[in-house]
C-alpha positions as CSV (number, residue, x, y, z in Angstrom):
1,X,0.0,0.0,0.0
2,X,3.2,2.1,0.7
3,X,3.6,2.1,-3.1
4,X,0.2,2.5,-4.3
5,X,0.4,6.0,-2.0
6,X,3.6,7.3,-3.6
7,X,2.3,6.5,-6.9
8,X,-1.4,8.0,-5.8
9,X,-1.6,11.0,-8.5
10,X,-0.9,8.6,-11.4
11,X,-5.0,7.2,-10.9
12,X,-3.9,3.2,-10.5
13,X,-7.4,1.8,-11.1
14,X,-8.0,-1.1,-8.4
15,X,-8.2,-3.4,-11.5
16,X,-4.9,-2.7,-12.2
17,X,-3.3,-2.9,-8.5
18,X,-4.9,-6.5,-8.7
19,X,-3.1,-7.5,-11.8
20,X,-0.1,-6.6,-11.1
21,X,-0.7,-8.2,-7.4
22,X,-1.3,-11.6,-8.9
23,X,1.5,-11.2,-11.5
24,X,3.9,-10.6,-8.3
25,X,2.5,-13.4,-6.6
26,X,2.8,-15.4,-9.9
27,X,6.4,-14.7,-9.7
28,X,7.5,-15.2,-6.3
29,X,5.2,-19.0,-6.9
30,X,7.5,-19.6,-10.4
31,X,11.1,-18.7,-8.3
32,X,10.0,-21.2,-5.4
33,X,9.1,-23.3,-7.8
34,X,12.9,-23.3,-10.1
35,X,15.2,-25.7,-9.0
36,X,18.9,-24.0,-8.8
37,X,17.3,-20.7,-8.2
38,X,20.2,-18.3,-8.0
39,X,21.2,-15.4,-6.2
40,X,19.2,-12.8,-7.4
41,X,15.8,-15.5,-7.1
42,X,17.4,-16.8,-3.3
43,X,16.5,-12.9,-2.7
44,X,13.5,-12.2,-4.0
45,X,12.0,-15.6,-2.3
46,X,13.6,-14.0,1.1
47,X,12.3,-10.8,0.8
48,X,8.6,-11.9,0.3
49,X,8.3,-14.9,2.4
50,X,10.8,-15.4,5.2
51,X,12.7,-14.0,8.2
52,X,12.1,-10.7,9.6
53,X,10.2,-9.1,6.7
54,X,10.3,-6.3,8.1
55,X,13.9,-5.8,8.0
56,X,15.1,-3.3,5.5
57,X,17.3,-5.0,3.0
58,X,13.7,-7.2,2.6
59,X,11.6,-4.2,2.9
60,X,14.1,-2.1,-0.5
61,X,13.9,-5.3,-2.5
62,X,10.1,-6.0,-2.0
63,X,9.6,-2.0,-2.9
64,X,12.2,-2.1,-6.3
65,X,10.4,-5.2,-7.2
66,X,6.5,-4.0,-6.7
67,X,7.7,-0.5,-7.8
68,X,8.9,-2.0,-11.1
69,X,5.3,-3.3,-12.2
70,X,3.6,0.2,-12.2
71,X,5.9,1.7,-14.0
């Protein structure tokens, strides 16, 4: 939601904040789902789904990655 209220004067439609949501989750599915995964994937699986999510190095990666789908 932190995103969506940054991005607030560009009129994101709800249709399109649940796209993009389902292509994200689509995503982090397809990485858990690769065998080998490397770093970059290792990452992205972290900064979704485990540990202390709230920690920033999680928190920057979860915001570059959702950031990336509305623009």
């Amino acid at each position: 939601m932190l995103i969506v209220d940054k991005l607030r004067k560009t009129k994101i439609s709800p249709e399109k904040i649940e796209t993009i949501m389902k292509e994200i989750d689509a995503r982090i599915t397809s990485v858990q789902e690769t065998e080998g995964a490397g770093e970059t994937e290792i990452a992205i699986i972290n900064a979704f789904t485990s540990g202390n999510l709230h920690r920033i190095r999680a928190r920057t990666i979860r915001d570059e990655i959702i950031s990336s789908y509305f623009t």
